[in-house]
C-alpha positions in Angstrom: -24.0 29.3 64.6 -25.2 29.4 61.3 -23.8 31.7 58.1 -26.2 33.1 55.8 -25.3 33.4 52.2 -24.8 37.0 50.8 -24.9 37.7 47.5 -23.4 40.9 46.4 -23.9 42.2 43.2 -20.2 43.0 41.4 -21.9 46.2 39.8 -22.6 47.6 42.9 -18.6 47.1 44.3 -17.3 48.4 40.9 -19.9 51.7 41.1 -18.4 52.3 44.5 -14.5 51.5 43.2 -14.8 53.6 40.5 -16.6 56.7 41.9 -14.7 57.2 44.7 -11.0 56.9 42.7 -12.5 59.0 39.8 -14.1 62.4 42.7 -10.7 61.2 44.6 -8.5 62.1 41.8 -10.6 65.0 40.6 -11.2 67.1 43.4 -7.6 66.3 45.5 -5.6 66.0 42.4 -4.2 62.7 44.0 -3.8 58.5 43.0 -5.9 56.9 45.7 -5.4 53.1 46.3 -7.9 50.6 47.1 -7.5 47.8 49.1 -9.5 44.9 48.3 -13.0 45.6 49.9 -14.2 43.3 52.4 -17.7 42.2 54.2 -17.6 43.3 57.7 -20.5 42.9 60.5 -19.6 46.0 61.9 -18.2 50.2 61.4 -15.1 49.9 63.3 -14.4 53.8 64.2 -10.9 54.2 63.4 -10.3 58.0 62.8 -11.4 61.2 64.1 -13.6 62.5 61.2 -16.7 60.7 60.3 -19.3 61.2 57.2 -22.3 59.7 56.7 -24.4 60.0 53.6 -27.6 58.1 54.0 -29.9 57.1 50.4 -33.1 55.4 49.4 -34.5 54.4 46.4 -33.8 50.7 45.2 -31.2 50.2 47.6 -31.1 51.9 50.6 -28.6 52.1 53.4 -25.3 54.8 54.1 -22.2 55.8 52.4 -19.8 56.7 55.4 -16.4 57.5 54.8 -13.9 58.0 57.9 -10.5 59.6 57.8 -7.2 61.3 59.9 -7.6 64.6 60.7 -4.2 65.3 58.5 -5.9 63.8 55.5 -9.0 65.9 56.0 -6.9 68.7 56.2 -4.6 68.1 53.4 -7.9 66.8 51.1 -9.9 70.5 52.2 -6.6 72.6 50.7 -6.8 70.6 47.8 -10.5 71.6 47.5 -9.4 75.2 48.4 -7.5 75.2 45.1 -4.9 77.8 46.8 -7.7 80.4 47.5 -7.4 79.6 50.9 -5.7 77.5 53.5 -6.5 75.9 56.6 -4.4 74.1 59.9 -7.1 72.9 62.0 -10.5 71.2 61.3 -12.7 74.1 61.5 -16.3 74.9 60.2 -15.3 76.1 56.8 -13.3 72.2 56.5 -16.3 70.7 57.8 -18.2 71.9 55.6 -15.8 71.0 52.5 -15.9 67.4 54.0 -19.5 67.2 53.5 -19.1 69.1 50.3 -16.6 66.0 49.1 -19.0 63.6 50.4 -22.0 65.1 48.5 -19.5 64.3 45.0 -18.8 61.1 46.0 -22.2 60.4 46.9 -23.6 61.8 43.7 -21.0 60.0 41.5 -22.0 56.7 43.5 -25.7 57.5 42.2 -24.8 58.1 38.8 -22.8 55.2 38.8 -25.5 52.5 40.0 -28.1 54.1 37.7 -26.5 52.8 34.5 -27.6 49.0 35.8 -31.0 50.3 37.3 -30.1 51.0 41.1 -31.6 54.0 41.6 -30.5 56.0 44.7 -31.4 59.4 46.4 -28.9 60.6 48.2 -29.4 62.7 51.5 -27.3 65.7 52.8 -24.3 65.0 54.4 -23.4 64.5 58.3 -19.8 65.2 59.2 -19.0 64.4 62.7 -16.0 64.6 64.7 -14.8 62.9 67.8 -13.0 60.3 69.5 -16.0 58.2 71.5 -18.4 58.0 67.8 -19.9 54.5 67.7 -21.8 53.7 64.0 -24.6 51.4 64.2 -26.4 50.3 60.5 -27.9 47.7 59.2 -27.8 46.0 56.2 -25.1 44.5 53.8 -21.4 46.3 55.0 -18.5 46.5 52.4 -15.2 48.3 53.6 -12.9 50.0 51.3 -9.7 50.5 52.9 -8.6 53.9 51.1 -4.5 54.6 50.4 -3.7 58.2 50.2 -0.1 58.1 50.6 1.0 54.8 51.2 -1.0 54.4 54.8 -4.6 53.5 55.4 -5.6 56.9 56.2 -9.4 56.2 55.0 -12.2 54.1 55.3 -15.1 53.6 53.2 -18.0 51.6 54.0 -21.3 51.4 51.9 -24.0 50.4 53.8 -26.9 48.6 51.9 -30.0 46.3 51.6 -32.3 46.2 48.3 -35.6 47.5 49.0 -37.6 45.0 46.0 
């Protein structure tokens, strides 16, 4: 079996890195660790709440952030800023998810711009389940996410350059 070479630009790792610990910090008022991000073939599923934020433009591909239903819950009263609180996933958490994914998203975008990778990013998909299988193509770097000490995100950015 043969290996082919990938080549991944350090800009586009450190746009990611930086966007998501920056929206992290701002929106749940929380440190968030990163593990060291890693090249995978695959999405491996590992928690009951799934984004996916598709873009175009010079790259193109899907942001798609997984996490535990007690971190979606605790990241959604963070966002709720004591206005209101929630127990369960429900629609109004849903849409909050989506709504964190959009910042993320959005702070990716603005992020890659400053070294020309120009990205428009769709509306967010939040899905939720057990049996969810992800299929992409393209270049796939993880981000293991550390809320409180345990992995309880995942981070994968999904790309191929379009030129």
């Amino acid at each position: 079996m043969s290996r082919r070479l990938i080549i991944i630009d350090a800009n586009i790792i450190n746009s990611v890195l930086s966007a998501v610990k920056n929206t992290f910090q701002i929106i749940a008022k929380k440190e968030l660790q990163v593990d060291k991000p890693k090249l995978v073939t695959e999405i491996q599923k590992n928690y009951d709440i799934v984004a996916n934020i598709g873009f175009t433009g010079v790259l193109e591909g899907n942001i798609i952030y997984s996490f535990t239903e007690k971190e979606a819950i605790n990241l959604v009263n963070e966002m709720m800023q004591g206005i209101m609180s929630i127990n369960e996933v429900d629609d109004m958490a849903i849409s909050a998810i989506g709504e964190f994914g959009n910042m993320i998203a959005g702070t990716i975008a603005t992020h890659l711009e400053q070294y020309r990778y120009l990205i428009r990013v769709a509306p967010p998909s939040v899905i939720r389940g057990k049996i969810v299988k992800v299929n992409v193509r393209g270049t796939i770097i993880l981000f293991p996410l550390y809320v409180s000490g345990n992995n309880e995100m995942d981070l994968y950015f999904v790309y191929k350059e379009t030129i």
